[in-house]
Residue frames as a rotation matrix with the C-alpha (Angstrom) as fourth column:
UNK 1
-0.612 -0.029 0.790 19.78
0.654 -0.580 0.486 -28.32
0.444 0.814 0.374 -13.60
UNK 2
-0.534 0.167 -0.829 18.57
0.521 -0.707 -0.478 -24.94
-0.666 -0.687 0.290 -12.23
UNK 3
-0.232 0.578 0.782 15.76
0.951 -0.036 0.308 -23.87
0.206 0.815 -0.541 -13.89
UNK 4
-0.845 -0.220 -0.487 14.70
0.406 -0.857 -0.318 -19.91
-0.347 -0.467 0.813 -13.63
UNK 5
-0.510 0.812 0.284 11.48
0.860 0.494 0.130 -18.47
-0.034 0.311 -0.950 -13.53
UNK 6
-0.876 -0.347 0.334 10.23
0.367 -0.930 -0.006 -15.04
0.313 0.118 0.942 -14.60
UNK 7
-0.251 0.791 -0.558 7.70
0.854 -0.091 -0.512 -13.31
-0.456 -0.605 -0.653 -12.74
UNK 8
0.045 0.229 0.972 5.66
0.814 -0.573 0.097 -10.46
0.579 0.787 -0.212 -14.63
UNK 9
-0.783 -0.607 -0.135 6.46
0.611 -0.710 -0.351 -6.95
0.117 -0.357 0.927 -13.33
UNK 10
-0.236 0.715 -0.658 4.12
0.564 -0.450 -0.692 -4.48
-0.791 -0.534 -0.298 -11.30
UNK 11
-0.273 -0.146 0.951 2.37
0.759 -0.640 0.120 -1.82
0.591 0.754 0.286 -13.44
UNK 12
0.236 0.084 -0.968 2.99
0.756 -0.642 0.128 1.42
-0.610 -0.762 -0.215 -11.55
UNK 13
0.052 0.228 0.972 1.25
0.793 -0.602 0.099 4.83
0.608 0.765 -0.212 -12.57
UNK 14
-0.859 -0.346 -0.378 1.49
0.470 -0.825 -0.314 8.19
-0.203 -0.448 0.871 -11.65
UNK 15
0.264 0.957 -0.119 -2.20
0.850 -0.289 -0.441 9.93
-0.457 0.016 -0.889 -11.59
UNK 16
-0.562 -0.385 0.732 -1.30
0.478 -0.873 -0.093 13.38
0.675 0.298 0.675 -13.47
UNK 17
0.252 0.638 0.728 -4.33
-0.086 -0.734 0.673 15.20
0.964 -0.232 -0.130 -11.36
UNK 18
0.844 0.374 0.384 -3.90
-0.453 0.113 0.884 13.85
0.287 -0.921 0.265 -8.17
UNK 19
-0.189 -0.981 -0.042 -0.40
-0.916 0.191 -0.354 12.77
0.355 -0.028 -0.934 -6.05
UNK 20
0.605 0.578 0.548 -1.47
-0.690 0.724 0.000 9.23
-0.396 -0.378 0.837 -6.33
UNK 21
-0.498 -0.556 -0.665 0.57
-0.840 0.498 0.214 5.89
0.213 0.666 -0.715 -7.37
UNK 22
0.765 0.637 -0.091 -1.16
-0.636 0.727 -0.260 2.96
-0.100 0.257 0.961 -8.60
UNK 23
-0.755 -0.618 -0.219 0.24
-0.652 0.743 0.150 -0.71
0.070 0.256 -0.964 -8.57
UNK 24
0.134 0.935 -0.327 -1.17
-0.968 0.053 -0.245 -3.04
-0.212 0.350 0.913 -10.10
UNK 25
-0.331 -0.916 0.226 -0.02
-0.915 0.370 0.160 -6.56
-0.230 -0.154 -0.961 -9.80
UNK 26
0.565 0.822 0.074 -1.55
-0.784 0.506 0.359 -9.82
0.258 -0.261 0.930 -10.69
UNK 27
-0.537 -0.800 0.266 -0.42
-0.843 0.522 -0.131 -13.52
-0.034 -0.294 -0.955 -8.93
UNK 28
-0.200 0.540 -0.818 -1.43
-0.221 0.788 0.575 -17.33
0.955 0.296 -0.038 -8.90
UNK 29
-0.894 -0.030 -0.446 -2.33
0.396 0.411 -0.821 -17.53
0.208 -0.911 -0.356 -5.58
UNK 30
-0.154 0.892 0.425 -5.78
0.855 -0.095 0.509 -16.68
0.494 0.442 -0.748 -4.36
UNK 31
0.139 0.140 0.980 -7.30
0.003 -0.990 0.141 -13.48
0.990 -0.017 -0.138 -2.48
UNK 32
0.948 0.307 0.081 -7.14
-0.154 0.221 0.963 -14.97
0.278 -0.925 0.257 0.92
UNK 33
0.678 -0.722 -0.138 -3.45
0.732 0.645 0.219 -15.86
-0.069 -0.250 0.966 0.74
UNK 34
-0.214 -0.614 0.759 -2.23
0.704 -0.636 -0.316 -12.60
0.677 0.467 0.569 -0.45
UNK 35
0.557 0.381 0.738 -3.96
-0.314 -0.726 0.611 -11.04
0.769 -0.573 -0.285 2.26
UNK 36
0.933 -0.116 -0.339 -2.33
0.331 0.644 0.690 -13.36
0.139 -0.756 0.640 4.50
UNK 37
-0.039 -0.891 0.451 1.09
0.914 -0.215 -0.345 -12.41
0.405 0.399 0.823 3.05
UNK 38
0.080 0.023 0.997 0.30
-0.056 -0.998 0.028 -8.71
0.995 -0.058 -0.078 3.74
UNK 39
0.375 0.220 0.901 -0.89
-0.664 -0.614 0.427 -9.10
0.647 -0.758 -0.084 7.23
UNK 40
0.940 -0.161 -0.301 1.49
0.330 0.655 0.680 -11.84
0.088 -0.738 0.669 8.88
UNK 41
0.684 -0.727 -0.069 4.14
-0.711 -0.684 0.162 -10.25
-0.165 -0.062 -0.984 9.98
UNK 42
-0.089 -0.674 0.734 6.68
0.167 0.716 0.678 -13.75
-0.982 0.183 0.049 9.93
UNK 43
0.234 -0.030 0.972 5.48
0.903 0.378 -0.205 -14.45
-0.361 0.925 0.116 5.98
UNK 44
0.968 0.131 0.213 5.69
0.248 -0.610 -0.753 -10.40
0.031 0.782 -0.623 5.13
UNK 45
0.375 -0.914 -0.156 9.52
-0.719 -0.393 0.573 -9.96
-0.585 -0.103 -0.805 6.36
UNK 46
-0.165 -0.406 0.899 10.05
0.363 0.823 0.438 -12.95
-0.917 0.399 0.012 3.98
UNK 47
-0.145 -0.421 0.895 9.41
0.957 0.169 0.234 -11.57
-0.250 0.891 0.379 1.02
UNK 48
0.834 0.382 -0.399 9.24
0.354 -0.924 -0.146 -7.77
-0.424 -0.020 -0.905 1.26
UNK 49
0.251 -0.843 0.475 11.70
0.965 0.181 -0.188 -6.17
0.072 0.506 0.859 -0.94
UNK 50
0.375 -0.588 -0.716 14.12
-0.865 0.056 -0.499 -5.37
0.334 0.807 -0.488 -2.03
UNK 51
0.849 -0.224 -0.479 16.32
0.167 0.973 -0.158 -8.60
0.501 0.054 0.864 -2.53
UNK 52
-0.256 -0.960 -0.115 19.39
0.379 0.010 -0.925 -6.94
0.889 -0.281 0.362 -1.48
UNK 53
0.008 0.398 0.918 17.56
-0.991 -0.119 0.060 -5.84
0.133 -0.910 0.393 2.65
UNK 54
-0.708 0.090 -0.700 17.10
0.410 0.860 -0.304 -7.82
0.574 -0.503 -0.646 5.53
UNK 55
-0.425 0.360 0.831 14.01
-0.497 -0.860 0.118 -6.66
0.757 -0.363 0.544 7.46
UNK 56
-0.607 0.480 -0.634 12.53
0.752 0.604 -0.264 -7.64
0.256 -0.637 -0.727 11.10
UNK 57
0.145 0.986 -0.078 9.34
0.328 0.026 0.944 -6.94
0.934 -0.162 -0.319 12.60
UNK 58
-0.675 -0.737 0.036 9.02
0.187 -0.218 -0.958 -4.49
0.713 -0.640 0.285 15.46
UNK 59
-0.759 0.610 -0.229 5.86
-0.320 -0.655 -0.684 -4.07
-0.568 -0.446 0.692 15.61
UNK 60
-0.889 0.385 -0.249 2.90
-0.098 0.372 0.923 -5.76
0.448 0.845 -0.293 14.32
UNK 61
-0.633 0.773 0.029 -0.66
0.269 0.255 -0.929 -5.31
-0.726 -0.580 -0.370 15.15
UNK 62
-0.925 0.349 0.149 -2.88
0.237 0.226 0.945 -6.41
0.296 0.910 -0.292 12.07
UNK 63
-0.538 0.640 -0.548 -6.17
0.745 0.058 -0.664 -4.59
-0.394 -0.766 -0.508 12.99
UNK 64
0.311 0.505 0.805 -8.40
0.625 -0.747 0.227 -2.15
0.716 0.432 -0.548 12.73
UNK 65
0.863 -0.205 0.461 -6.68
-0.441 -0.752 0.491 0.94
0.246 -0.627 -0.739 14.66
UNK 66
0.666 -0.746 0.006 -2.97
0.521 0.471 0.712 -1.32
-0.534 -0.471 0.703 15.08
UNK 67
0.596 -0.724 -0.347 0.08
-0.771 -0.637 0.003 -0.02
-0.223 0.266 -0.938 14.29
UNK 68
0.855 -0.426 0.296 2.79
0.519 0.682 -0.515 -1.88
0.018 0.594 0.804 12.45
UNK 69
0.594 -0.723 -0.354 6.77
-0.734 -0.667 0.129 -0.84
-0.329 0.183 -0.926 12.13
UNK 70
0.946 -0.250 0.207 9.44
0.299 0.919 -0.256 -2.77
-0.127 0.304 0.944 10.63
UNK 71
0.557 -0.808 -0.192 13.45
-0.527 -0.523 0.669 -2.07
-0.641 -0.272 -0.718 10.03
UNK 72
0.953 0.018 0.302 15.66
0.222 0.637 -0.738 -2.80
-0.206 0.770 0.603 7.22
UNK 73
0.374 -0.910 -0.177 18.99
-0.159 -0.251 0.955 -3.42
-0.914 -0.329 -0.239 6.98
UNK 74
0.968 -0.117 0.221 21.04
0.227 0.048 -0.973 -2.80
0.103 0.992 0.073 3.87
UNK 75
0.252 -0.924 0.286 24.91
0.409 -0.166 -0.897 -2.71
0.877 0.343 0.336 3.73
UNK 76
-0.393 -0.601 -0.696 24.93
0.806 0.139 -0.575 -2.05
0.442 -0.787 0.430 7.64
UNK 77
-0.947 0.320 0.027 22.73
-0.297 -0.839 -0.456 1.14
-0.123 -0.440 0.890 7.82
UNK 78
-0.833 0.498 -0.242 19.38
0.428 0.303 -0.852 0.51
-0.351 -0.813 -0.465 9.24
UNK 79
-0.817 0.576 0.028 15.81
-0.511 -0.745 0.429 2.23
0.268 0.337 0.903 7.59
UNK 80
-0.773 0.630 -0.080 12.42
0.408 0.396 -0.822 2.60
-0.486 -0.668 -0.563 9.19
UNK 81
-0.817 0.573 0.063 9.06
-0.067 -0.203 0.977 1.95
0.573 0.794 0.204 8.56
UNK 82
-0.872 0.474 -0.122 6.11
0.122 -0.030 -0.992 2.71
-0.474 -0.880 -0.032 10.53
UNK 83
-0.442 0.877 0.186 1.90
-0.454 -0.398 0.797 3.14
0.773 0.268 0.575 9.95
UNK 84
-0.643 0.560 0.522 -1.35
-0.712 -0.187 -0.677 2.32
-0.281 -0.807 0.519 11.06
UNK 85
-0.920 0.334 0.205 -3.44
0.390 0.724 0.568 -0.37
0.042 0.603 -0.797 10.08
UNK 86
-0.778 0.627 -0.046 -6.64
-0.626 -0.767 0.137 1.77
0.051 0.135 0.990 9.24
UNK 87
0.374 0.927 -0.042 -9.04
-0.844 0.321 -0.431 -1.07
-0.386 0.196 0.902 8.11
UNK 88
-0.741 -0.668 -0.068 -8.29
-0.662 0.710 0.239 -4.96
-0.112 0.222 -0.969 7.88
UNK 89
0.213 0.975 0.062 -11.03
-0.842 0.215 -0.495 -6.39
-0.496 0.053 0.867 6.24
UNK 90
0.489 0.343 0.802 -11.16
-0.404 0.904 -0.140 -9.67
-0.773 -0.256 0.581 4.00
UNK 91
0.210 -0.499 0.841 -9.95
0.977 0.088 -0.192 -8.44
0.021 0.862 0.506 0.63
UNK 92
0.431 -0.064 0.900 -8.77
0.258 -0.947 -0.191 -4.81
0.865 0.315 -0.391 1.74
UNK 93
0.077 -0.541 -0.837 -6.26
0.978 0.206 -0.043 -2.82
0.196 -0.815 0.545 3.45
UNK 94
0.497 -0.083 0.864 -6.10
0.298 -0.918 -0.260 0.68
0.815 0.387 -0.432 4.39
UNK 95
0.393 -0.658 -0.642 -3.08
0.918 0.242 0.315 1.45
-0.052 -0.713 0.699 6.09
UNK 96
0.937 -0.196 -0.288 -0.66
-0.147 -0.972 0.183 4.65
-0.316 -0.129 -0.940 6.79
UNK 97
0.648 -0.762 -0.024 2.96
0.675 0.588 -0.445 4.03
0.353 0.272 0.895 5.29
UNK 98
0.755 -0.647 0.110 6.04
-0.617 -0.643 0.454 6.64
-0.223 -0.410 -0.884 6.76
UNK 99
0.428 -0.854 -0.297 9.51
0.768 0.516 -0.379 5.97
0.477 -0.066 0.876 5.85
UNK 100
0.672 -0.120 -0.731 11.35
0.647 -0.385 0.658 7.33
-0.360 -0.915 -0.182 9.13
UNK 101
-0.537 -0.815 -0.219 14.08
0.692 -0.574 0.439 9.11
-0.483 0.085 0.871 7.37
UNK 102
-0.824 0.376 0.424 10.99
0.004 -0.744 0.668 11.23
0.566 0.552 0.612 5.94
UNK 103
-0.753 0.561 -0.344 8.92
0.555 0.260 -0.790 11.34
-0.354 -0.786 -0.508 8.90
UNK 104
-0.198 0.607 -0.770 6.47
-0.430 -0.760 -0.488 14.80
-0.881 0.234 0.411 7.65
UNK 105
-0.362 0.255 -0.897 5.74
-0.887 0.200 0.415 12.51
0.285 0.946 0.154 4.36
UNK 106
-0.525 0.339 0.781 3.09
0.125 0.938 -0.323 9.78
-0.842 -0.071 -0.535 5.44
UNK 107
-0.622 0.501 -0.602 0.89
-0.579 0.224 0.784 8.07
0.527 0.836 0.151 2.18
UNK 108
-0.309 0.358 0.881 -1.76
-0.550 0.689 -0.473 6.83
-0.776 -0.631 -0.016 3.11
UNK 109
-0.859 -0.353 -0.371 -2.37
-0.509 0.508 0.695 3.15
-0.057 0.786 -0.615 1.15
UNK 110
0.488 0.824 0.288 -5.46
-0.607 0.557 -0.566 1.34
-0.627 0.102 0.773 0.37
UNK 111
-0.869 -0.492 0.057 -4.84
-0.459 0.844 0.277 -2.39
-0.184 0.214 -0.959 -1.18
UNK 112
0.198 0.954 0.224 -7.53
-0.784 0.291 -0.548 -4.36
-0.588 -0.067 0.806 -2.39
UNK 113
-0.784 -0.482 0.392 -7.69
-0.184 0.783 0.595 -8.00
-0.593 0.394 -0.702 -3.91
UNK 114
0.091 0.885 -0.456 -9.70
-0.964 -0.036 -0.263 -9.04
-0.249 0.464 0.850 -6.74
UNK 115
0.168 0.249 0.954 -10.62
-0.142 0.964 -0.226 -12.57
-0.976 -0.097 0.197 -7.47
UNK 116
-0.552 -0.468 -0.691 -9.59
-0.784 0.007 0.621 -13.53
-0.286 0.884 -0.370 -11.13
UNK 117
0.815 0.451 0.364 -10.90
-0.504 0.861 0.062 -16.76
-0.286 -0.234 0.929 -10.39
UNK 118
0.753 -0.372 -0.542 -8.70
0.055 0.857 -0.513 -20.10
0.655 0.357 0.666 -11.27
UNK 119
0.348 -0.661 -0.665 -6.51
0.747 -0.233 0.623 -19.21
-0.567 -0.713 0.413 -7.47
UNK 120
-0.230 -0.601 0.765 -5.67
0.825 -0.538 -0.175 -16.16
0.516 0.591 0.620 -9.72
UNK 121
0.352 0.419 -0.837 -5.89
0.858 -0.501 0.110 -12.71
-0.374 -0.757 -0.536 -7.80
UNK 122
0.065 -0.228 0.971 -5.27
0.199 -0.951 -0.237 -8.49
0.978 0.208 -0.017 -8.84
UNK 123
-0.118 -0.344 -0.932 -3.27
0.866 -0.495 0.073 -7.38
-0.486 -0.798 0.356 -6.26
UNK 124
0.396 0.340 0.853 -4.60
0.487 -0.866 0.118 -3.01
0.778 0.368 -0.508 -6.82
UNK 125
0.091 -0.343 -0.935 -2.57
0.984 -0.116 0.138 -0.71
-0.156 -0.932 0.326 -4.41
UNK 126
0.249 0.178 0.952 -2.83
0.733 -0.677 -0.065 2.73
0.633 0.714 -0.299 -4.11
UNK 127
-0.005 -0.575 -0.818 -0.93
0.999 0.025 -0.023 5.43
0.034 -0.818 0.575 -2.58
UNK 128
0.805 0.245 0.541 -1.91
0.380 -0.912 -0.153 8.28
0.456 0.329 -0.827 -1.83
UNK 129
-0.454 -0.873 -0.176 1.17
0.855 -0.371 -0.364 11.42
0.252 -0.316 0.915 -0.98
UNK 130
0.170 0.368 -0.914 0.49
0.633 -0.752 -0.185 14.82
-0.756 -0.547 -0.361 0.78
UNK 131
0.234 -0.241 -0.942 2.23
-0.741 -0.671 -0.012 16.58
-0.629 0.701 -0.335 -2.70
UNK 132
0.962 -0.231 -0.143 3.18
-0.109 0.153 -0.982 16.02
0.249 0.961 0.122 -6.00
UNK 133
0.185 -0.975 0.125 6.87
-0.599 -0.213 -0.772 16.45
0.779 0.068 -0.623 -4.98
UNK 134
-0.180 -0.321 0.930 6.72
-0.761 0.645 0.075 13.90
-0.624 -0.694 -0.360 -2.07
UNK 135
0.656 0.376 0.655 5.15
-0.059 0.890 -0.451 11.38
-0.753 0.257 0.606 -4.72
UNK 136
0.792 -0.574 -0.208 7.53
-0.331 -0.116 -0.937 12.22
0.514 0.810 -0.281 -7.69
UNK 137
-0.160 -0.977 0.139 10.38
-0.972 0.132 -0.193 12.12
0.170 -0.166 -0.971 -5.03
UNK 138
0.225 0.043 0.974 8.82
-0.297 0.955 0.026 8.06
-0.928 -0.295 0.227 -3.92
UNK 139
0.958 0.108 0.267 8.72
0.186 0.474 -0.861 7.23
-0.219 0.874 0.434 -8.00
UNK 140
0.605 -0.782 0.151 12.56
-0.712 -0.616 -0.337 8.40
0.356 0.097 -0.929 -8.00
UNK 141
0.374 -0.475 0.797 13.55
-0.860 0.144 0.490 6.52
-0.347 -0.868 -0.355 -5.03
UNK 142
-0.691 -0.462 -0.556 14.13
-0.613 0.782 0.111 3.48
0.384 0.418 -0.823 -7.24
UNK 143
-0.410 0.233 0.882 10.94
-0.823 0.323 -0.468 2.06
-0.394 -0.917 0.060 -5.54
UNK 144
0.228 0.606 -0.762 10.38
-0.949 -0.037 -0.313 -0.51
-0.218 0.794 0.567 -8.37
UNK 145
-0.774 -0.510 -0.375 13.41
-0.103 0.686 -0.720 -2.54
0.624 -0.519 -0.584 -7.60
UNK 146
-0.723 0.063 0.688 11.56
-0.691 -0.063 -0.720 -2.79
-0.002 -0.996 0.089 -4.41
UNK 147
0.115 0.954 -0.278 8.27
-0.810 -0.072 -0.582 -3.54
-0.575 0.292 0.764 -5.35
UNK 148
0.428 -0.083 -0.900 9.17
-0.880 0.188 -0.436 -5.99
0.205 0.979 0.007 -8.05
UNK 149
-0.638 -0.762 -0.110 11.82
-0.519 0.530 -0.671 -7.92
0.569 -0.371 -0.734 -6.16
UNK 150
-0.633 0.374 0.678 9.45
-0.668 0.179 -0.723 -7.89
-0.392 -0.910 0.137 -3.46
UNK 151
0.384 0.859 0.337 6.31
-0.729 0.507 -0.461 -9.43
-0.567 -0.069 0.821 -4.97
UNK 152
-0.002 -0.302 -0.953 8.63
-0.684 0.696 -0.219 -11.60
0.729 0.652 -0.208 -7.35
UNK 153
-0.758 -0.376 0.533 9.47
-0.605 0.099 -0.790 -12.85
0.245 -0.921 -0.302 -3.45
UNK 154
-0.153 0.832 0.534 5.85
-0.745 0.258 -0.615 -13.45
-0.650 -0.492 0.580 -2.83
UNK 155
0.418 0.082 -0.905 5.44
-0.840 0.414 -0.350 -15.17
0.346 0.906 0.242 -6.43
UNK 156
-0.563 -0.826 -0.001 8.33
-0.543 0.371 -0.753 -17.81
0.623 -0.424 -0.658 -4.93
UNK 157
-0.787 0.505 0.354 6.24
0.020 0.595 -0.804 -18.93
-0.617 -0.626 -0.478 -1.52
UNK 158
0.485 0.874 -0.038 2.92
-0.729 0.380 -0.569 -19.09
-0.483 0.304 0.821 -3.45
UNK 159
0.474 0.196 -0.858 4.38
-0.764 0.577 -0.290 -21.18
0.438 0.793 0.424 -6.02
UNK 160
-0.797 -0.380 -0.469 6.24
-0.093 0.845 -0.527 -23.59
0.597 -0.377 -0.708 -3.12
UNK 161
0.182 0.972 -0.149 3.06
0.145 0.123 0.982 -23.68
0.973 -0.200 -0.118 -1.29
UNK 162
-0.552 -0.672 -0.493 4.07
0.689 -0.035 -0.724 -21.71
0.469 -0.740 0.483 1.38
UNK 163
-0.925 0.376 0.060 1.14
-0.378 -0.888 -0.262 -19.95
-0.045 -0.265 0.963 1.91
């Protein structure tokens, strides 16, 4: 018997003043493991989403000042992703994000983990866009599917103890 387990869904906001998107995410796993998740490159091509991509790792240099790219493959056509890894601290990231088919649109992201306590953790992500119309066109893009799938993904190896 195949049992099926729902995972609770990001809340993602639009800032009215400022081209900013919040996500807000919480998981049962603790602040150290979710960081892990972010910054191994093997554990993050496992459960980055969407469900329907494959993505590998072209690049990976978790650091302060590294650079990072990756490549997803969907129905045979190919989409890139590229930043910087600004700051890689214990419970915080602050990275550059670029999807290559919009090179002249980079966000830059800050991440931060809060401690819930009981191994419980707020995943907080924020993105900042250069315009309103580059951030309106990311909340468009269907990036929720993404996002959703994805950490449902992560939700999955925490709860096999894969992390």
């Amino acid at each position: 018997m195949t049992t099926s387990t729902r995972y609770p869904e990001a809340a993602i906001e639009a800032d009215p003043k400022v081209p900013v998107i919040r996500i807000t995410r919480d998981f049962r796993g603790t602040p150290a493991q979710l960081m892990k998740a972010h910054i191994d490159p093997d554990l993050f091509v496992r459960w980055v989403g969407p469900d329907a991509i494959s993505s590998r790792i072209i690049e990976w240099d978790a650091r302060d000042g590294g650079s990072w790219r990756y490549v997803s493959t969907h129905d045979g056509q190919e989409f890139g992703f590229r930043g910087c890894f600004h700051t890689v601290a214990d419970d915080k990231i602050v990275q550059t994000f670029t999807f290559e088919g919009m090179p002249d649109q980079v966000s830059l992201e800050t991440l931060w983990f809060e401690d819930l306590g009981d191994g419980r953790t707020r995943l907080h992500a924020q993105s900042l866009c250069d315009s309103f119309e580059a951030r309106d066109g990311w909340l468009a893009s269907g990036m929720e599917v993404g996002v959703n799938e994805g950490y449902a993904g992560l939700d999955r190896m925490l709860d096999a103890g894969e992390l």
